[in-house]
N, C-alpha and C positions, 0 to 999 in steps of 0.2 A: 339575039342570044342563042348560045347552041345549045343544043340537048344531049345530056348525056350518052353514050354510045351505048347501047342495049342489044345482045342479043336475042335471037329467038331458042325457045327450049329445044328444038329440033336440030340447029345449029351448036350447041356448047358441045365441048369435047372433052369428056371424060378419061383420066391417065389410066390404065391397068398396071399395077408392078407387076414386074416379071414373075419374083417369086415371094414367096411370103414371110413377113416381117416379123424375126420371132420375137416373145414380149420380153421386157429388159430385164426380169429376175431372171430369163433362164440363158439371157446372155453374160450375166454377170456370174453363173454359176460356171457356166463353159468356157467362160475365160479367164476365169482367177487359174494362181500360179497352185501349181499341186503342192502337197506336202509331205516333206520328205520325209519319211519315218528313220529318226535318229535318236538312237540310244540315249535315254535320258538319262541328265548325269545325276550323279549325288546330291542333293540337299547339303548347303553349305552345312556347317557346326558351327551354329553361332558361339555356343561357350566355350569353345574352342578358340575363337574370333575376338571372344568381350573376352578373355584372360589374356591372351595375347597384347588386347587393348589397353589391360589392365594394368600389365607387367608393364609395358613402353610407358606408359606415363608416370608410374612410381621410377620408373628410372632417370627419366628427362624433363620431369616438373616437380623443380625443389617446392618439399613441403609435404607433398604429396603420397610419400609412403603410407601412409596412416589410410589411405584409403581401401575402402574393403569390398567394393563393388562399382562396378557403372552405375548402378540405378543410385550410388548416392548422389549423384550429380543432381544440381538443381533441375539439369533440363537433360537428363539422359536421352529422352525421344528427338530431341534437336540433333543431339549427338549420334546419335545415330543414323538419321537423315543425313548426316554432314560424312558422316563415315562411307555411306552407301555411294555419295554423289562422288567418293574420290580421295577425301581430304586425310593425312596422316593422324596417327591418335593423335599427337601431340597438336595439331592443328584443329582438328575439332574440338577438344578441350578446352584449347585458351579463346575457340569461338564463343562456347556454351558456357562454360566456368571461370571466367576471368576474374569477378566479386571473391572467388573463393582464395587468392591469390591474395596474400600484402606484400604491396611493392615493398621494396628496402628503405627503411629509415634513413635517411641521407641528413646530414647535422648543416642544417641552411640559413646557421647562422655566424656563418665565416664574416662574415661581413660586417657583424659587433665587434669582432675582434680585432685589437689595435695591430698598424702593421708594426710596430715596434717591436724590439724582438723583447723578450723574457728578461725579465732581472734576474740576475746569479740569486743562488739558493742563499739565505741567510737574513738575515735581520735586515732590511733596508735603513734602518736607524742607529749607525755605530757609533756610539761616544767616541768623541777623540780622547786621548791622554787629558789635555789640558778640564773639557770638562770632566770628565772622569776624576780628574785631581779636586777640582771645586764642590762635588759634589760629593766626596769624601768630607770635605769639611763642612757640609752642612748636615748629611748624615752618616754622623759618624759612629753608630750603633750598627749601619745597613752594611751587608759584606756586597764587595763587586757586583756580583751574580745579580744578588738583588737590586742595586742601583741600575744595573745594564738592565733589567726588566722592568722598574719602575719607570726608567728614561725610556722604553718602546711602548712603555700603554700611554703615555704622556704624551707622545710624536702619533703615534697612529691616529 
């Protein structure tokens, strides 16, 4: 079996760096990017921003006039996240407040209705002459009028 390869301490070779290593917080200070000094701009106007918000949506989501602020929104701080990342009023809105919205009544029950068309307006129940004359002679106290309306509560 062999034995490990061991030098003697007289023999190891020690590296010298050239020059010296400087430590990494003050390479990291020396080589970040400078900063430019540039006129800071205005602070947006937000109320400026939410009326603007305000007005577009009393205009383009029916129903909605009546509203008298952002903040009445269930989730005004969503909406405003949503406003910040890009989204138009009108699209943040129907993100955040859609419950405040009733879709349209739509009458969905077309489908009860016979496809037959409509009976003409009038009495579906018209005496002909012949009974009309028979029943003269059974009541013959009752005027027309009235036998033509006794004979339709009779038929319905």
């Amino acid at each position: 079996m062999s034995q490990p390869f061991e030098m003697a301490p007289e023999e190891a070779v020690v590296i010298e760096p050239k020059e010296e290593v400087p430590a990494l917080e003050e390479t990291l200070v020396e080589e970040s990017l400078p900063v430019e000094e540039t006129p800071s701009s205005p602070a947006p106007d937000y109320a400026k921003m939410a009326e603007e918000d305000l007005a577009a949506i009393r205009a383009n989501v029916p129903g909605m006039g009546r509203l008298r602020s952002l903040t009445d929104l269930p989730q005004y701080e969503r909406f405003a996240v949503l406003r910040e990342a890009g989204l138009t009023p009108e699209e943040a809105f129907w993100a955040t407040s859609h419950s405040l919205i009733k879709p349209p009544a739509y009458d969905n029950r077309s489908h009860l209705r016979s496809s037959a068309p409509r009976p003409a307006s009038g009495s579906p129940y018209a005496m002909t002459a012949e009974e009309l004359s028979a029943a003269r002679d059974l009541f013959g106290d009752l005027t027309d009028a009235e036998i033509r309306t006794l004979y339709a509560k009779c038929r319905s």
